[in-house]
Backbone as CSV, one residue per row, in Angstrom:
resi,resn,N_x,N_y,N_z,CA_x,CA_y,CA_z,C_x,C_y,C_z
1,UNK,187.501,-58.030,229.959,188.344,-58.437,228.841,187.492,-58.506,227.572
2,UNK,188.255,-58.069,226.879,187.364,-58.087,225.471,187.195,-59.116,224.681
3,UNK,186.133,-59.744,224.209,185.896,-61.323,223.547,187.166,-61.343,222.478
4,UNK,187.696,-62.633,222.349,188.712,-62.381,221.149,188.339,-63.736,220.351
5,UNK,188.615,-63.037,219.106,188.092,-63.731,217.603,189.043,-64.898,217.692
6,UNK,187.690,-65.742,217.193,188.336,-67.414,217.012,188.696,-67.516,215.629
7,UNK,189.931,-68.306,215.811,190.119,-68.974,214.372,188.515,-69.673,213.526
8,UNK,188.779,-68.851,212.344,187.500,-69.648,211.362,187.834,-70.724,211.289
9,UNK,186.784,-71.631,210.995,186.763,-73.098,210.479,187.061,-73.032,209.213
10,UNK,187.274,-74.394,208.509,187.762,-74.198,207.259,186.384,-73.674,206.416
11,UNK,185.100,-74.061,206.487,184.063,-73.645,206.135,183.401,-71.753,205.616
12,UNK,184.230,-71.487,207.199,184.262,-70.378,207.190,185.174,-69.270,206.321
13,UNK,186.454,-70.007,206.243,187.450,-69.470,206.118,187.046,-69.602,203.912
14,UNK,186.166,-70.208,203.895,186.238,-70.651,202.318,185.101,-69.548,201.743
15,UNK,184.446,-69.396,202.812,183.139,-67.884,202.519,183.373,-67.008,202.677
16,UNK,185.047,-66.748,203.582,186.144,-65.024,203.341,186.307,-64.911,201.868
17,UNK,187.329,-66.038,201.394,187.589,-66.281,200.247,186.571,-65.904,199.371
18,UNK,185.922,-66.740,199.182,184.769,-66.491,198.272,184.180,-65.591,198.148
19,UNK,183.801,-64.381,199.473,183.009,-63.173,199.575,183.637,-61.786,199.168
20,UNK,185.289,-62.230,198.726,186.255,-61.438,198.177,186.179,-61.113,197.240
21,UNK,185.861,-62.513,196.154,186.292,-62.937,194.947,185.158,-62.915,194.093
22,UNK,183.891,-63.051,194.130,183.168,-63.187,194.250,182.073,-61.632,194.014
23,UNK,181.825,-60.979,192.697,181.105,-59.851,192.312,179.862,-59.949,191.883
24,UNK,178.971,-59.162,192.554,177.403,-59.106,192.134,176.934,-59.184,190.445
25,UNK,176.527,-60.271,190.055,176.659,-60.741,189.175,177.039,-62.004,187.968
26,UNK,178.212,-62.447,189.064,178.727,-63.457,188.925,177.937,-64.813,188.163
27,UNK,178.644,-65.385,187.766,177.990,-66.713,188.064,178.982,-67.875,188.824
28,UNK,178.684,-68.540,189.260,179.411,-69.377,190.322,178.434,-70.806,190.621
29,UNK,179.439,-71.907,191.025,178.759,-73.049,191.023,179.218,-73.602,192.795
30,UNK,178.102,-74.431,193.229,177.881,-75.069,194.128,178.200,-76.409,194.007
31,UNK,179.548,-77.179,193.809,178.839,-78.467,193.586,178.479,-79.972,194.522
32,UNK,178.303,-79.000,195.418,177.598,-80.388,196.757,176.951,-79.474,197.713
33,UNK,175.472,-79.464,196.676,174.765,-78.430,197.403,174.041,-78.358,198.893
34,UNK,174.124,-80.466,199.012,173.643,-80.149,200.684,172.724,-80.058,200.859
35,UNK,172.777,-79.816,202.184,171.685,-78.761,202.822,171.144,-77.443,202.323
36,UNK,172.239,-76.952,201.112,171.927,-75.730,200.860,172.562,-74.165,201.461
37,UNK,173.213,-74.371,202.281,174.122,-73.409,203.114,174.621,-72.767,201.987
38,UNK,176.015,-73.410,201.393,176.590,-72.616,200.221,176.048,-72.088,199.360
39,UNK,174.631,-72.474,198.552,174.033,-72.407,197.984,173.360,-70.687,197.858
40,UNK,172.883,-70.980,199.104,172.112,-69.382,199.906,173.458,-68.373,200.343
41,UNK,174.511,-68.992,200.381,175.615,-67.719,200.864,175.931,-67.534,199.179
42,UNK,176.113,-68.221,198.225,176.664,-67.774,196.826,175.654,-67.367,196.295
43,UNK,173.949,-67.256,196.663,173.227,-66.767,195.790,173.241,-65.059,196.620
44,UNK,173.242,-64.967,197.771,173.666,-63.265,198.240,174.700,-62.915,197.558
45,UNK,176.116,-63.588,197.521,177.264,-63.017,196.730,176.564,-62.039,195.427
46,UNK,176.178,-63.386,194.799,175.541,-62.999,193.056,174.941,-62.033,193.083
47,UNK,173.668,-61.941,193.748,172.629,-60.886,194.217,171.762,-61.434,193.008
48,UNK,171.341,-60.417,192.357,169.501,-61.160,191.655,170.434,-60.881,190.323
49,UNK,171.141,-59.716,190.078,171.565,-60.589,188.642,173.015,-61.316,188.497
50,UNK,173.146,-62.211,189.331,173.944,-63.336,189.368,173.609,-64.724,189.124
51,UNK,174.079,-65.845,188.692,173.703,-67.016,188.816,174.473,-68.202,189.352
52,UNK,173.551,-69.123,190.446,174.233,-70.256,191.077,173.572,-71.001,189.913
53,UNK,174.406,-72.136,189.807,174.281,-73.897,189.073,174.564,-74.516,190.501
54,UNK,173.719,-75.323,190.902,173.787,-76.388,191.958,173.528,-77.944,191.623
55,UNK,174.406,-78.799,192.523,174.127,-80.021,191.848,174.948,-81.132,193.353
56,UNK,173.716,-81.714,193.163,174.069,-82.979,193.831,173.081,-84.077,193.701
57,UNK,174.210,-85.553,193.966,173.122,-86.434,193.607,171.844,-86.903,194.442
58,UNK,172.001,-86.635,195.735,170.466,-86.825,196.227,169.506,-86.169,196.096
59,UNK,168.457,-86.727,195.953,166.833,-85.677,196.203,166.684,-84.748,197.749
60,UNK,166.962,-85.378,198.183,166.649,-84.980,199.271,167.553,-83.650,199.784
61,UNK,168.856,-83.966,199.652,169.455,-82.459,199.272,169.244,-81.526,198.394
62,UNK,168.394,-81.912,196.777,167.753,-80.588,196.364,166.672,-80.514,197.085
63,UNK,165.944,-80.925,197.475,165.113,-80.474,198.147,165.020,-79.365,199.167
64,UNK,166.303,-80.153,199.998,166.368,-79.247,201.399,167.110,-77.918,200.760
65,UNK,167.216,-77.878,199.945,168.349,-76.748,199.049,166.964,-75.534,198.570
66,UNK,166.239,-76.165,198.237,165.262,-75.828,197.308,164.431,-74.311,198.554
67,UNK,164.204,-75.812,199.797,163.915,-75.371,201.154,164.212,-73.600,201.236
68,UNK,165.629,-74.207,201.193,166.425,-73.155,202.565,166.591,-71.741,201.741
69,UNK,166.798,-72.076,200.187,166.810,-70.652,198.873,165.895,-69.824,198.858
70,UNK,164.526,-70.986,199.239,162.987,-70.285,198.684,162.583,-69.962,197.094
71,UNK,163.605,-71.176,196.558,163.125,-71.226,195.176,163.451,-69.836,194.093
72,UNK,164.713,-69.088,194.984,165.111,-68.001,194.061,165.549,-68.536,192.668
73,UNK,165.215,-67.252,191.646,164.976,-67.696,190.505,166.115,-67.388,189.783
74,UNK,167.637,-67.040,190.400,168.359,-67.487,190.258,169.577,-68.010,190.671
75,UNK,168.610,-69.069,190.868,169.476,-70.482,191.285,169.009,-71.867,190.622
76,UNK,169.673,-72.702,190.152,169.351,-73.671,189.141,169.671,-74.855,189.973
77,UNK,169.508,-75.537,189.603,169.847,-76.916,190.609,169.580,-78.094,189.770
78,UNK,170.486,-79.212,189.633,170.947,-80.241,189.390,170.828,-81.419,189.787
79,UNK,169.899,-82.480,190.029,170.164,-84.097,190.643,171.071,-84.393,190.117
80,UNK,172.084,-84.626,190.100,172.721,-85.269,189.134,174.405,-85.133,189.750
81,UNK,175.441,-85.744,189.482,176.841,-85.770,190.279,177.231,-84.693,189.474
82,UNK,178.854,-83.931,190.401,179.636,-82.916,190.113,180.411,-83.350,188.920
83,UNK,180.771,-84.577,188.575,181.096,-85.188,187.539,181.270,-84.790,186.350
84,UNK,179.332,-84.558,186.552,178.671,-84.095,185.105,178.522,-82.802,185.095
85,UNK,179.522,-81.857,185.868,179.018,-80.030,185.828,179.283,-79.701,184.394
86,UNK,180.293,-80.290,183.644,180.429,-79.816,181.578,178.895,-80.099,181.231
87,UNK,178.385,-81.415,181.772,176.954,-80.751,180.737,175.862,-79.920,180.955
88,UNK,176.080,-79.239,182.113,175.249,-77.929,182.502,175.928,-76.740,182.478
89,UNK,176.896,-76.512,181.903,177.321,-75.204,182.114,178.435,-75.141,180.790
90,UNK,177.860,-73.658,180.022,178.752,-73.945,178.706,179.745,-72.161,179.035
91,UNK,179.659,-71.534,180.120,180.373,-70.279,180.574,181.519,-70.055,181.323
92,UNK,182.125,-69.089,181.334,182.925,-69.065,182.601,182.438,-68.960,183.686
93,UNK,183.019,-69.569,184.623,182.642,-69.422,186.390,183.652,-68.970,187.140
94,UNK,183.016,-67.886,187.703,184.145,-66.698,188.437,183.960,-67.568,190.182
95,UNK,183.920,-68.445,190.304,184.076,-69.420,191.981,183.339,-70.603,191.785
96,UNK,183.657,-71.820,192.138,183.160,-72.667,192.428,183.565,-73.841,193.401
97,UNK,182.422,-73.814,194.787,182.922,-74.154,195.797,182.616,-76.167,196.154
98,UNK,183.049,-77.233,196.748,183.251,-78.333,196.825,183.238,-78.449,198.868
99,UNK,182.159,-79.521,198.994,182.199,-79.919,200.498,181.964,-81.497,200.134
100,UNK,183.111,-81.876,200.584,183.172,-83.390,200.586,182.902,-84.090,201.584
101,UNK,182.074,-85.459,201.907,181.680,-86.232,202.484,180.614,-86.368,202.318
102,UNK,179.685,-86.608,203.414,178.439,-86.982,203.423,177.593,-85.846,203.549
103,UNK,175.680,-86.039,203.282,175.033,-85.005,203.297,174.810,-85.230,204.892
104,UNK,174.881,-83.977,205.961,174.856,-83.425,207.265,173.526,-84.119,207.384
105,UNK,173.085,-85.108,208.398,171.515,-85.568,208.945,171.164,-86.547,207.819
106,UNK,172.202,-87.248,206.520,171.646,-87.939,205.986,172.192,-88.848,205.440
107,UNK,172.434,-90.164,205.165,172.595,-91.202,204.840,174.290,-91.445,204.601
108,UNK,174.790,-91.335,205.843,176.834,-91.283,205.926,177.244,-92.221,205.201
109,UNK,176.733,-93.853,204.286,176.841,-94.662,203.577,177.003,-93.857,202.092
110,UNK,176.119,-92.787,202.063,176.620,-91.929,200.530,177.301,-90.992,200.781
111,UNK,178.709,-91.489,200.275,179.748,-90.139,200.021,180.039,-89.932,198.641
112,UNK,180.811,-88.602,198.571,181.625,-88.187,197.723,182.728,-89.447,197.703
113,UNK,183.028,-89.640,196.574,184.418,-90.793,195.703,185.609,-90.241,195.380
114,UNK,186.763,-90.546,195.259,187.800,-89.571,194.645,187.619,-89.955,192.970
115,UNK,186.770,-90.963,192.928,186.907,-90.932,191.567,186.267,-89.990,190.857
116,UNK,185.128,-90.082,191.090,184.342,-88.804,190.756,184.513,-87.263,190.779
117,UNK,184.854,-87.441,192.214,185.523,-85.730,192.833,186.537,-85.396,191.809
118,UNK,188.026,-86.279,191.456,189.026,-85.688,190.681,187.972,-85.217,189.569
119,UNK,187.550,-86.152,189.388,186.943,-85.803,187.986,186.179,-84.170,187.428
120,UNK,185.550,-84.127,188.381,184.509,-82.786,188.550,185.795,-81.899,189.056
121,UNK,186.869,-81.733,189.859,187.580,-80.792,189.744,188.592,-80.509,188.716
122,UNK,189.027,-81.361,187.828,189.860,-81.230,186.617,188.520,-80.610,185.917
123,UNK,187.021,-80.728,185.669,186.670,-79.902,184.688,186.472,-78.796,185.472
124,UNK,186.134,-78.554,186.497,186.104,-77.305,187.258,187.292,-76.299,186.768
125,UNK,188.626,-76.504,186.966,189.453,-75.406,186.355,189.325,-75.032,185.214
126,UNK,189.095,-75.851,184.311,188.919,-75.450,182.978,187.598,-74.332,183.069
127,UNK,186.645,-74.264,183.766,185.649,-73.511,183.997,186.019,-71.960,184.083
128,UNK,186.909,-72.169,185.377,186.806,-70.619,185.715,187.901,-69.905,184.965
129,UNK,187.353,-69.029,184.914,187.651,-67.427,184.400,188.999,-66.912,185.139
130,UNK,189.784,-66.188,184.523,190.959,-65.850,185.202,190.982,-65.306,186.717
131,UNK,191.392,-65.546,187.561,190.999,-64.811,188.794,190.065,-65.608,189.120
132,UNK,189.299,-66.464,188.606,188.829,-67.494,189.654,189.094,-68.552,190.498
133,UNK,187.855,-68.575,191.556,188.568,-69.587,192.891,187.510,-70.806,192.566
134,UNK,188.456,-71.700,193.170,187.633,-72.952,193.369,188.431,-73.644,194.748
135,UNK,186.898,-73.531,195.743,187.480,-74.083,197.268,187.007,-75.123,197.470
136,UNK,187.427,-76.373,198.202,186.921,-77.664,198.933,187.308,-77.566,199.711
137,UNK,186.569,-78.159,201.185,186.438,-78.289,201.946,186.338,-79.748,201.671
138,UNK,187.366,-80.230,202.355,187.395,-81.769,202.404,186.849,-82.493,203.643
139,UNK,186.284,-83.009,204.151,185.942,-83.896,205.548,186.559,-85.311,205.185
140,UNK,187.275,-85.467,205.915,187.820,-87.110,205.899,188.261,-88.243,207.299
141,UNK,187.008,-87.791,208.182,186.746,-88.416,209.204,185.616,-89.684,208.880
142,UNK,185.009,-89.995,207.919,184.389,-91.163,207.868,185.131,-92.022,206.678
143,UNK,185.137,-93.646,206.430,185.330,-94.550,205.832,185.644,-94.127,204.426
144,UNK,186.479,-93.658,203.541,187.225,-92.574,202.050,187.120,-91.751,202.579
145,UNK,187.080,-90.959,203.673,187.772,-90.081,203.378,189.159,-89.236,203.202
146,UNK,189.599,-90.223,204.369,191.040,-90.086,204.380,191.743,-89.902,202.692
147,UNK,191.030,-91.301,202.121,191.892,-91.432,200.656,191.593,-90.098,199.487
148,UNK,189.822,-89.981,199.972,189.670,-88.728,199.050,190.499,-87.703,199.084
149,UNK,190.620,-87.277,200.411,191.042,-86.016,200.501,192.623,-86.160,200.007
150,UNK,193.278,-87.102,200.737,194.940,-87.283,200.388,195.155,-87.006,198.344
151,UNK,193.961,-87.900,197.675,194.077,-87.850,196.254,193.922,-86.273,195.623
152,UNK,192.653,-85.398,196.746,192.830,-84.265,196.186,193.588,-83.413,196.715
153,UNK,194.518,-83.611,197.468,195.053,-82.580,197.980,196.483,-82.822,197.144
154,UNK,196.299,-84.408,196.203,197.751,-84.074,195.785,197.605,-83.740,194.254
155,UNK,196.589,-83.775,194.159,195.840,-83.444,192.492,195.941,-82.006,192.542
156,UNK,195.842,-81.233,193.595,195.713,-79.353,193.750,197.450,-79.785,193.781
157,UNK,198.356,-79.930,194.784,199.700,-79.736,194.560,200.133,-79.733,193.443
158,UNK,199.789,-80.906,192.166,200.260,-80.594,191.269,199.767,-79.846,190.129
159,UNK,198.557,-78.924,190.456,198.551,-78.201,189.364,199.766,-76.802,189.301
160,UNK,199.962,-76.632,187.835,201.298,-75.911,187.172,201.196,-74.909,188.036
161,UNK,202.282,-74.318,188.858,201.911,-72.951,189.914,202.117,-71.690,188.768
162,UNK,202.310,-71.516,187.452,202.237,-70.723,186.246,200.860,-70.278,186.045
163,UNK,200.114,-71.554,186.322,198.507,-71.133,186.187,197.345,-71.135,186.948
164,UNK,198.167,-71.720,188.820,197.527,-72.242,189.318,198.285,-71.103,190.987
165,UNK,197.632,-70.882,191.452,198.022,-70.778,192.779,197.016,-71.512,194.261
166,UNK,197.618,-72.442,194.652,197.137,-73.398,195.660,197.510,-72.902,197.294
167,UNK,196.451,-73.028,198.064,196.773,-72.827,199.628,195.522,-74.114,200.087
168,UNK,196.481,-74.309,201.363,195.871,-75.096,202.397,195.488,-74.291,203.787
169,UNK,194.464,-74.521,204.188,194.394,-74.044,205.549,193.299,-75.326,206.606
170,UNK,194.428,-75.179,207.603,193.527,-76.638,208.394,194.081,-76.519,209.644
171,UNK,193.357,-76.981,210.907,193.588,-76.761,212.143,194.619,-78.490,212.483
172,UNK,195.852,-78.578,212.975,197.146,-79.418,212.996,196.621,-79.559,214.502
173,UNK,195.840,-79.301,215.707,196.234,-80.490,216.817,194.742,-80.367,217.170
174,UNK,193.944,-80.771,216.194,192.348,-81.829,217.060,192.007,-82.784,216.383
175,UNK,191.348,-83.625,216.917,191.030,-85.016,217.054,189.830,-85.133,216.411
176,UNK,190.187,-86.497,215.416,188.666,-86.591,214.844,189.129,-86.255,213.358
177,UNK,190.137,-85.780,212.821,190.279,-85.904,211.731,189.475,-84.276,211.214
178,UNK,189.724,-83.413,211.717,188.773,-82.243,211.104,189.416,-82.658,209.167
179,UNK,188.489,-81.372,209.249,188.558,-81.044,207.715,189.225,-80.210,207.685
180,UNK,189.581,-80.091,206.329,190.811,-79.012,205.603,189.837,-77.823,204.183
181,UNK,190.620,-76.820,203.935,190.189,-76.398,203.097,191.036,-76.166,202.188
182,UNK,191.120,-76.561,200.812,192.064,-76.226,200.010,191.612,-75.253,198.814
183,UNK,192.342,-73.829,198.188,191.745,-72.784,197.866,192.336,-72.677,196.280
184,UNK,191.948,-72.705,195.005,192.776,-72.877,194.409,192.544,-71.218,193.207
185,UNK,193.700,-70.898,192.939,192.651,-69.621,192.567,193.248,-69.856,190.941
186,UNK,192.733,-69.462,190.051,193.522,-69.510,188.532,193.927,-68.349,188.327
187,UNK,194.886,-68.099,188.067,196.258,-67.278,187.867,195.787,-66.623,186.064
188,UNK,195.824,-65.112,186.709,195.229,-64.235,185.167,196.037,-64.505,183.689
């Protein structure tokens, strides 16, 4: 019998998206850079004349970011919250991707806020460029997350569908609260 393809995770399913949308050259933002995963998949998108902006508030995630890139020179990186992406970036951004919760292996007491998060995604649209995406990946299996995600998932519902086109994709019977991905693309 022949192996048959699993449903992507929402993770996955946000780096189809993105690897679509997404032209050598680009510039595009990271803004919960992590471990660095997204970071290193949007700096291949770009290729060498593309540019990532990365930003998160721990050290220790630029670091491990810093790690996993190898210090490509273009990729920029940020201490600092998604909050504040208007004062690093004065261009359009053709994608910019969002993983909410905690950093993976590090301190589950620091999360992402909805206060903050709305915040950094209302300036996020204003960012991108017609035909641009902006994906989160929400996790809301630890202590906010539930509330984060519920606030952004109803903050994407109501943007104008004139300028906005919104999808959800999320797995409906496992346990544990998976995560969701919500895809929002701006309408030309």
């Amino acid at each position: 019998m022949a192996s048959v393809a699993k449903l992507p995770r929402p993770t996955e399913m946000a780096h189809r998206l993105l690897s679509e949308r997404i032209q050598e050259g680009d510039t595009v933002v990271d803004a919960t850079v992590g471990n660095g995963h997204d970071t290193l998949f949007l700096a291949n998108c770009v290729g060498e004349n593309g540019h990532v902006i990365g930003f998160d508030l721990q050290a220790g995630a630029i670091e491990k970011t810093r790690k996993r890139t190898g210090n490509r020179p273009n990729i920029t990186l940020h201490q600092a919250g998604h909050e504040t992406l208007d004062d690093f970036i004065a261009e359009p951004i053709a994608a910019i991707t969002f993983n909410l919760g905690y950093l993976p292996g590090g301190d589950k007491n620091l999360i992402t806020d909805k206060e903050s998060t709305l915040t950094a995604l209302k300036k996020s649209v204003a960012f991108l460029e017609p035909g641009g995406l902006l994906t989160v990946v929400a996790y809301i299996g630890h202590e906010g997350g539930p509330e984060e995600g519920e606030a952004v998932s109803d903050w994407a519902s109501s943007l104008d569908q004139d300028n906005f086109s919104v999808a959800r994709y999320e797995f409906q019977n496992q346990r544990n609260s998976p995560p969701f991905l919500l895809a929002i693309e701006k309408r030309m």
